[in-house]
Structure formats: C-alpha cells, structure tokens
N, C-alpha and C positions, 0 to 999 in steps of 0.2 A: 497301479503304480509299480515300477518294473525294482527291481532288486539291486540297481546300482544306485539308483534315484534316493534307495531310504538311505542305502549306505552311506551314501553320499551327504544326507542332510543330519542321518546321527553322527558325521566325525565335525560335521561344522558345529553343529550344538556343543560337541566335546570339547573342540580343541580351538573354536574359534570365538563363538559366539558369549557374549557376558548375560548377564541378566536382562538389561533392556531386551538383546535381540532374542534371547530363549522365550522371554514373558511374548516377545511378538509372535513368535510363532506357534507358542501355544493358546494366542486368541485365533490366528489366523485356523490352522486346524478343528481349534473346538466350536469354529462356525460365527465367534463375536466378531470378522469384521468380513464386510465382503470385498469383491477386488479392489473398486477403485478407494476404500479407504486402507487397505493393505499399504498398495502401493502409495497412498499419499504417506503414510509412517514409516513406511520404509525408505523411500527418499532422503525425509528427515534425517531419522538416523544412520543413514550413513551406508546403509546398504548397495552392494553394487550390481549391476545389471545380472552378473551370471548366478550370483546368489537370489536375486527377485525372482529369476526365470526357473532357479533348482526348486524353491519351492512352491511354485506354480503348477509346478510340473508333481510335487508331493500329494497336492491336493487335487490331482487331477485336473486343472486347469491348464487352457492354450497358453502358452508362453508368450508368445507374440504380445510386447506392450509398447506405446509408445515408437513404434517404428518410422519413420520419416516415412514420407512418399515422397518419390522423385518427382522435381517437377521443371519441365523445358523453359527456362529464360532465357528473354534477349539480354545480352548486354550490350553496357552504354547509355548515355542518356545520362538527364541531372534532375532527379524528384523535388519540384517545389511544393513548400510545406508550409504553411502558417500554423503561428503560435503565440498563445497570448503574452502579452507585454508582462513585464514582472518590474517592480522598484528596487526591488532586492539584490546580494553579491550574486556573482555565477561560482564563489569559492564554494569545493563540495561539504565544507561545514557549516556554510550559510544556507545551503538550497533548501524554501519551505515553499515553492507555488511551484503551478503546474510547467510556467510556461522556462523557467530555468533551469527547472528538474528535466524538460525534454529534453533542453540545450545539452543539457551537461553530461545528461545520460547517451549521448551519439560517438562524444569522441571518448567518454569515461567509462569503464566497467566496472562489476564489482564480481565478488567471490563464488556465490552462485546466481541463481534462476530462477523465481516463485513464477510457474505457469499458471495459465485460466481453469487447468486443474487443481491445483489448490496442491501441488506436489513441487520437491524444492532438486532441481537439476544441477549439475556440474555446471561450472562456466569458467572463472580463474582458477578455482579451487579444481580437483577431479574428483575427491572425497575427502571423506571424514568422520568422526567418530566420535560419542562423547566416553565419559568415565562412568560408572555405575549408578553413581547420583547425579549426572546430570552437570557438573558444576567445572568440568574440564572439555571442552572441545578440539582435536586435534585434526589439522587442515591439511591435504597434502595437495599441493600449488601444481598447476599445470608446467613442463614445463617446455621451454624453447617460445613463450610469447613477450614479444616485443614492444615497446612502448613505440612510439611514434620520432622518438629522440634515436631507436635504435641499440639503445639497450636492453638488456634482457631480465625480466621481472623474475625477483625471487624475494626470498622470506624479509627481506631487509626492506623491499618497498610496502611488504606491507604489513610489516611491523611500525614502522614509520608514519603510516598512511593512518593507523588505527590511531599512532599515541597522539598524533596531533590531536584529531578527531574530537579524541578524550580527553584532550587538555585543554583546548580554548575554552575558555568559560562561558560564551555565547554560540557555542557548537549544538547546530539543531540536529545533531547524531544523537547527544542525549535523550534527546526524545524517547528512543528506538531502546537506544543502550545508556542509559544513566551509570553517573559513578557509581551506585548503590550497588549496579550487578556486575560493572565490570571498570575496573580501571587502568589509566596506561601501561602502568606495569607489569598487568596480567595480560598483557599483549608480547606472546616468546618466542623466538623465537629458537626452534629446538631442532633445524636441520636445513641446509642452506633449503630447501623448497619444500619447509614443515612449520608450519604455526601455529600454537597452542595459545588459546583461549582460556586464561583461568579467573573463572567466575568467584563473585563473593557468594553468590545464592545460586540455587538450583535455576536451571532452566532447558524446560521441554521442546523450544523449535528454534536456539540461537540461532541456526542456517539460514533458517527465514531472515531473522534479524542483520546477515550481513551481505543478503538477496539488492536488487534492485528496487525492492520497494523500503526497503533503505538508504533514500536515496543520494543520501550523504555519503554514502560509505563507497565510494571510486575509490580505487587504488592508484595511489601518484608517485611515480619513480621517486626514491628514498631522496634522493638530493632537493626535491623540489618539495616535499614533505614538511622536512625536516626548517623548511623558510615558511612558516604559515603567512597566509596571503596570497604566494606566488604565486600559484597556480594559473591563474589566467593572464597573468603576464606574461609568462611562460611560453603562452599557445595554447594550454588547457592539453596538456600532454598525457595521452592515458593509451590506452590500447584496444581501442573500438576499432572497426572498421572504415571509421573516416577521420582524417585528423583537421583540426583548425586552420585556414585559411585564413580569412579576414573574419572581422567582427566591426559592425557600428554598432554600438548599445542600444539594443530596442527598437532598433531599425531593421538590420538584415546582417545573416552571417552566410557567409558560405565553405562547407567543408568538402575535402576531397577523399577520391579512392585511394585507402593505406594498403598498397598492393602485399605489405608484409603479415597481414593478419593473421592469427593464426587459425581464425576460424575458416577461412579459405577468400581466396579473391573476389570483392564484390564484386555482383553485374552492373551497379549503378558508377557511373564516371563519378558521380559527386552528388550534393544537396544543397541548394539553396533556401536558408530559413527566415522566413517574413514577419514582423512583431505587428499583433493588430492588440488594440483595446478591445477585449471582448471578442463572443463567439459571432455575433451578427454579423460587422464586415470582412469574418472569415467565408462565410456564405455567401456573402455579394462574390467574392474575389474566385470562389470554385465555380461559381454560376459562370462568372465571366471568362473562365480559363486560364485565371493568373496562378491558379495554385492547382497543384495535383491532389494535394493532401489534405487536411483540416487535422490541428490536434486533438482537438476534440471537439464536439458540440453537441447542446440540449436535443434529447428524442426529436421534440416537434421542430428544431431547427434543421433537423434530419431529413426529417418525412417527405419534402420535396424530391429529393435525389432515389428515393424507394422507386423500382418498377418504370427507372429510367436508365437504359440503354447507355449511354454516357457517364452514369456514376457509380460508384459501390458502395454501400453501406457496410462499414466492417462494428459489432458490435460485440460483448462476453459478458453473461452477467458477472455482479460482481459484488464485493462486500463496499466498495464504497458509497458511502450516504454524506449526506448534510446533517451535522449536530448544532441544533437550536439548543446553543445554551443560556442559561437562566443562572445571573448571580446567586446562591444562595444567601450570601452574607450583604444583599443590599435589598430594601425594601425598594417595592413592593411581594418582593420573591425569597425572602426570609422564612416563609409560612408554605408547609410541602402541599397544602391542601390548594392553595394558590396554582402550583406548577399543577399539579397532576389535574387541576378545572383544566387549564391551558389544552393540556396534552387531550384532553376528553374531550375538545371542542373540535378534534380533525377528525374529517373522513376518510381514512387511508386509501381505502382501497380506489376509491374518486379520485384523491391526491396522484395518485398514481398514473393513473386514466389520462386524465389533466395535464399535468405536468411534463408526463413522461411517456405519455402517447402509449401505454402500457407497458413499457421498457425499465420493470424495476420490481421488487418484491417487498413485503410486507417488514416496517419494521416496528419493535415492539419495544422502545426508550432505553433500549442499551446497546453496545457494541456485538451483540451476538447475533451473527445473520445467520436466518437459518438453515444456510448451506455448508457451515461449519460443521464438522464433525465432533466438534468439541459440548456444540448447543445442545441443551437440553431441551427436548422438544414437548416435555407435559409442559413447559410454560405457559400460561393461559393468556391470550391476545388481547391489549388493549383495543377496544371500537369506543365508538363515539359514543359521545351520551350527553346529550346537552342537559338533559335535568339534574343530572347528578353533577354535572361543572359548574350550573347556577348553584346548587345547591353548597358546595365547596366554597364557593366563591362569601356568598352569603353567611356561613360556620368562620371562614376566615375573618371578618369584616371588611373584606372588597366586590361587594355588589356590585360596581362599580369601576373596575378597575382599569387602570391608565399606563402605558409601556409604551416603549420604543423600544421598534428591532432594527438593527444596524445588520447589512449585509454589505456585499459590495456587486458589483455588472461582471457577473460571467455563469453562462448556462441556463440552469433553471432555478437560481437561489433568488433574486429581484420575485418573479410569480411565486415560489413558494412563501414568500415575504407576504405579499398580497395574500394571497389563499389564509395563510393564516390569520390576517389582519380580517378578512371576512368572514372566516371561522370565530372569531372570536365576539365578532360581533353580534353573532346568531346568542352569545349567551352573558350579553352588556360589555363589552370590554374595546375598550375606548383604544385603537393601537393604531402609532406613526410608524412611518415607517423611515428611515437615514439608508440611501442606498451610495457608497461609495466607489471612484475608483480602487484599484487595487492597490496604487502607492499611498492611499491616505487608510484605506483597510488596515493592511499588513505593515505600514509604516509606524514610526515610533521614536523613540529619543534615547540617548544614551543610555538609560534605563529600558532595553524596549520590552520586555516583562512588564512592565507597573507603567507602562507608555502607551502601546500598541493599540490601536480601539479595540481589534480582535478577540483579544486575553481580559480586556476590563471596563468595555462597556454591560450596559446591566442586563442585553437582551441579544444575542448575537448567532447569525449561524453561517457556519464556517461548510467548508469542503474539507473532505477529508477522502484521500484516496486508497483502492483497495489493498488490501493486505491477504494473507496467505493462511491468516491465522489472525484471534484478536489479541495477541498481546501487546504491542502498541497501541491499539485503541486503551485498553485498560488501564496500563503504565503510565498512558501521557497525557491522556484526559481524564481520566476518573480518579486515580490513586492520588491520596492527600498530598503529594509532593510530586505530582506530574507536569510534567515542563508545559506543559500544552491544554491545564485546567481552566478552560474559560470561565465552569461556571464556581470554580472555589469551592468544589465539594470536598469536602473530607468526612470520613465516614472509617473507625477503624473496622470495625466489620468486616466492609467490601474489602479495606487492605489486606485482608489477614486470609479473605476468601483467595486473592486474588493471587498470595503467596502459595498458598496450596495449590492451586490452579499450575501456575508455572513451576510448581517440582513435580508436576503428576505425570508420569509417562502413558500410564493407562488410561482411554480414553472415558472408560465408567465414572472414575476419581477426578477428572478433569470437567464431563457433565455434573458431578454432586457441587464442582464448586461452582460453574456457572449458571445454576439455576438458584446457589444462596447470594451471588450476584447480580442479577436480572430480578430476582426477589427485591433486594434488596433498593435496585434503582427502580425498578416501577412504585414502589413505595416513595423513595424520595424524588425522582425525578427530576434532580438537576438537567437532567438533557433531553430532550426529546429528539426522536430518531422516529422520524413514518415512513419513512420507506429507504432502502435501499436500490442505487440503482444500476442500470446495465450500460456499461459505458457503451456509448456511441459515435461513431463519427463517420464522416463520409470522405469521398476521395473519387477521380477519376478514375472511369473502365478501365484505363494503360493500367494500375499498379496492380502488380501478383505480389504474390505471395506476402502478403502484410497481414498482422494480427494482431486488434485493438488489444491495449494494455492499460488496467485500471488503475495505476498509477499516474496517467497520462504521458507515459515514456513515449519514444516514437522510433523502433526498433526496426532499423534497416539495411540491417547486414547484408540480408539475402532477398529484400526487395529489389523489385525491378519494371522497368515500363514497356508494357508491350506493344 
C-alpha cells in the first residue's frame, strides 16, 4: 500500500467517516468481511464509489468493481412481454402481486436499486447516509430528472410521495415500512434535493426498504401525490424510461420511448404488455411468437426453451420462496407439535428436484436464506422424518389429521400444493387442496385484512418475492403486528429478537439475532419455507441485455431486440 493511499484513508476516518463507517472498516482490514460482503455494507451505508475503491486499494485489493461492460445494441423495435393478470389497483400504495408491480415498475421508479448481488445502487437518490444509531437517513436526490409531465423531480415529489404512502390506511407500503418505524411526518424535507428520513426505531438497510423491491414506493410528482388515488388517471406519471400510452385493464397496455430520461435514451421504440391468467398460456404465446418476453415462469415451464436457439433463459438465485402458512390460533394447527409433523413430512431437497427442475436452494421454515450475510449458518437443517411426524402427530392427538390448503394458479405453488398433500399422506394426514384464481386469492371486502383468503384461511401459501435483506420478511409476516401475518404468529421473543436484529450494524450481532429467530420458528413453525427459489424466465434470442429480477419487475431501460 503506497503512502498516499494510508494518508488518504486516515483523514477520511478523521474528518469524515462516524462510527458506522470506522466500525466498517475496521472489520474490513481485520479480515471479518471479505469483498463481496464489504461492498454489499458499504452500498448500504452510503458509501460512495471513490471511497469503496480507496479502501480497496488500503487492503491491497483490485479496485475495479462493478464496472459496466459496453455492449453494441440495435435500436428500435417494441419488446412484447406478458404478464400475469392482477384483480388489484395499479395505485403504487396498493401494488401487492407480481403482475402490477411489473406494470407499475416500467413507467415508476423508486429511490435506489437492490441488485442480484444483494448490494443497494443509486437510482433517484445518488446517496446517502444514516446517523450514528441508525434512526435518521439522509438522501441526496439526483438531480435534472424529469417526470414524464416534464417537470423536474425534487425533495417535494418525494416528500409527498412518502407521506401519502404512510398515510393511507390500506397502503401495502406498510408492509415494508410501518408506522411503528416511520411516519409521515418524519418524511423532511431539508434541502430543495435533500431528504431525511426520521425513524421512531433503529434501522440497519432502510435503502433497501425504499429500493425497488419496495414496490410501492414510486415516486410521483408532488401534485399528483398529494391527490391519493390519481395516479393512474393521471397516466401513471413517474420517470422510467417509458411513459403510459394506452391501458385496457388486464388486457394490454402499451408504453412508449421517454426520449427525456435521465438514465440515457432507450434502444427500444416502446413495449407492448399482455395480461394472461397464469404462467402456462404465457408459454403457449412465446412458443408461438406472440411475446418476446415472459414475466416470469416455473423452472419446468422453463426447461423447454433451454439449449434452444431461438430462446433465452434469463434466471438469478434468489431469496424469494413460498410461505406455507399454518393458523396458529385455529385448530387443527393451535398445537406446534402438529405444524412442525407437517414440516417433517417434506423432502426438500426432491422438492426442489421436482418442482424447480433444480432451480432453488434449501429452505429451513424461516425467512433466512442462506445467502444472506446476515444468516447464521450453525443453524441445524430441517430433513424429513416421517416417524418422528407420526410420532408428533400421535403426542398431539391428531393421528389423523385433516386440512385444506388454499393457494391460487401461478408457477409452481398448485404442485407444491400436491407435493405436500402427498407428503403428508406418507404420515396419515388427510389434505384438500382450494386452488384459486388470483382475484378471489388476493381479493377481499372492505375489510380486506379480516377478508382476504390469503391473510385468513387456516392453510395458505402465498409468493413472496426476493428481497436484499430479510427485514420485510420478518416485519411483515412474522412480527406480532405484521401487515402480512398469515399465520397469526405472535411470539414476544422473536419480537424483541427481531428489534435487536434491525438496530445491529455489525454483522456478528445481526447473526446472534437470527439464529434466536430461526430458533425460535423452527421450534414454533408457524410457516414453513422448503425451499427457496431462483427466479426464472424465458424470452426470445432478439432480447440483449435483460436481467431477471426476483421481485418480478421487468426492467428495460437498456433492453433491446437484436
């Protein structure tokens, strides 16, 4: 290391850096992290590229991260894309399925970026920074980008954008960011293109939280904001690369090149997007040449288009899985010895095989994949065991036992429905199966909390798409007050685990709590989690430059048909 290199990183220590970024760099140095988790925490926190590269450079490492590769596209031409039908608003405080989170995410952006490295990029935002504890975020907004109306986005649209967000009272933003940790008014702004985030509680990857896999969280010119609802009357006004054209609902929309982007001029003229029910007549329709794209679809709906000349398989693992949740508060699943027979009756790693044509990795009945840096990896792996789940079964007084699981038609949740209905059968357990559209799944009544089948049928498993980090899985499905609790677990424990977890900056104190979490749900086992999988999808040989996204976004700024 050369002599301006140190000098260089002890005045940033002195005069720039707080405790978060000194603690990082004395793991990074004393060998606790190696690159690619460096650089996922540093992201996070706010660090910026010449600062990642100075101390790259400290510890004798190539600098070089992250660099684009140039790559030759045609422009022109209009990418047709299917995508699943949704019953739901296309307002970004309503978006909770795949197929209007695509919609919404083309012409909408949000603040940052969670890539398939698990590292959190500039996007509206350029950076950012938290406070010593964690509990103040400070955002500085790109600036000169244009909404699609033509005016120009600053601290006002998304100060605006947040309060609504956090104010409607059936805003599936809660989810992600509940009033608990943040509320409207700690939405400030403190500089015409400066926005501070002031938390009620600590928190370790808010960036994440208001990334793209939040997917509510589009930022919408303050005037349109400020009218909740309007938004898609509007035109669905944001500052993507392609703005709104036409829309039939659930039929076909098609958006054009917003030649004012600020991310640079698309090569694609426009996109035409297709609403199918389900992932199978998206298959028929790329077979036949009606679609370029596919949003998503199951491994084995995949496998046709592999080592075929005409198609491409774009796939990234990922943290998203299916959670088979189990009421705890309705019999027959009152009794933890009941769930965890359940859970002992699957073959994961066959599940996998099966289901997902090998395209997914092992999960162990909690949100912690473990590709997370956060997971603790002494955890010990659930495997099958049929005599110990009759055995359960039998100690409970359900030798016998009787359930319906309610899912609904898209991917691979219908066969994992099956699978498990045979799995359980290996060990007496008597199981129907309710497979739904998606408008009567995800549908619900003024009420749709205490409505929804989703939330409050007694056997349910839902999709859940990837994340950057699990703190929305924990928040929203497991914590006793989680927007998103199918199975009605509350447990102060895990709460208390789970506070610790999200003020921990250190990744050491962040493993000590998710393994008295993971304890804690393999013991109770309100949810079962076998596997996690690696999103899939396919598409025509014309499309470059495209990269699946485990939210099922469909991100084509810089796509193009060759």
């Amino acid at each position: 290391m050369d002599r301006e290199t140190r000098r260089a990183i002890e005045e940033y220590r002195r005069t720039d850096a707080g405790p978060i970024e000194n603690n990082l760099v004395d793991e990074l140095v004393g060998g606790d992290l190696d690159r690619q988790e460096f650089l996922r925490r540093a992201t996070v926190f706010g660090l910026g590229a010449g600062t990642i590269g100075l101390l790259l450079r400290y510890i004798g490492e190539d600098v070089a991260f992250g660099a684009p590769t140039a790559v030759a596209q045609k422009r022109g031409g209009t990418l047709r894309v299917g995508l699943t039908t949704f019953p739901t608003s296309l307002e970004p405080y309503l978006l909770n399925q795949a197929g209007s989170l695509a919609f919404a995410g083309i012409p909408g952006e949000y603040l940052t970026f969670s890539n398939n490295q698990l590292q959190v990029k500039p996007w509206l935002a350029t950076s950012w920074r938290p406070n010593a504890d964690l509990t103040v975020w400070t955002f500085q907004l790109r600036r000169g980008v244009k909404f699609h109306n033509g005016k120009t986005m600053n601290a006002d649209d998304v100060v605006a954008s947040f309060r609504q967000y956090l104010t409607e009272k059936t805003s599936e933003l809660l989810s992600a960011i509940p009033n608990s940790l943040l509320e409207p008014s700690g939405v400030v702004k403190t500089g015409p293109y400066t926005v501070q985030f002031r938390l009620k509680s600590p928190n370790n990857a808010f960036p994440n939280l208001v990334s793209q896999t939040t997917y509510q969280a589009i930022i919408q010119p303050a005037a349109i904001a400020q009218r909740p609802g309007t938004w898609v009357a509007s035109g669905m006004i944001g500052t993507g690369a392609f703005r709104l054209k036409s829309y039939t609902p659930n039929r076909r929309a098609e958006l054009v090149r917003f030649p004012a982007y600020w991310g640079g001029n698309p090569p694609l003229d426009g996109a035409v997007l297709t609403f199918y029910e389900g992932t199978a007549p998206q298959v028929l329709a790329l077979r036949a040449g009606q679609l370029d794209l596919c949003m998503q679809l199951g491994a084995p709906e995949a496998a046709p288009f592999r080592n075929n000349s005409r198609f491409k398989i774009f796939s990234a693992p990922t943290s998203g899985h299916r959670m088979f949740g189990l009421r705890v508060d309705r019999d027959p699943f009152r009794d933890a010895r009941v769930r965890r027979a359940i859970a002992l009756t699957l073959n994961r790693p066959d599940l996998i095989q099966r289901l997902l044509a090998g395209a997914g990795t092992l999960g162990n009945d909690s949100p912690f994949w473990s590709k997370f840096p956060s997971t603790d990896p002494s955890i010990k792996q659930r495997k099958q065991n049929l005599e110990l789940a009759r055995a359960l079964l039998q100690a409970a007084g359900q030798p016998n036992l009787k359930f319906t699981i309610t899912t609904w038609r898209f991917a691979d949740l219908p066969d994992y429905a099956t699978a498990i209905q045979a799995a359980g059968r290996q060990a007496g357990m008597d199981i129907d199966l309710e497979v739904m559209s998606a408008g009567d799944y995800y549908g619900g009544g003024a009420d749709y909390a205490a409505t929804t089948p989703w939330l409050n049928r007694p056997a349910t498993i839902t999709e859940y798409g990837a994340r950057g980090v699990p703190n929305l899985f924990m928040t929203a499905a497991y914590q006793s007050d989680g927007i998103w609790n199918a199975s009605h677990y509350k447990n102060a424990a895990f709460d208390a685990a789970a506070k610790s977890y999200l003020s921990a900056a250190e990744i050491s104190a962040q493993r000590t709590a998710t393994k008295k979490m993971a304890g804690l749900l393999l013991r109770d086992t309100p949810v079962i989690t076998a596997y996690f999988i690696s999103y899939v999808t396919a598409g025509s040989s014309k499309v470059t430059n495209y990269q699946a996204e485990g939210v099922s976004q469909v991100r084509i700024a810089h796509t193009s048909l060759a």
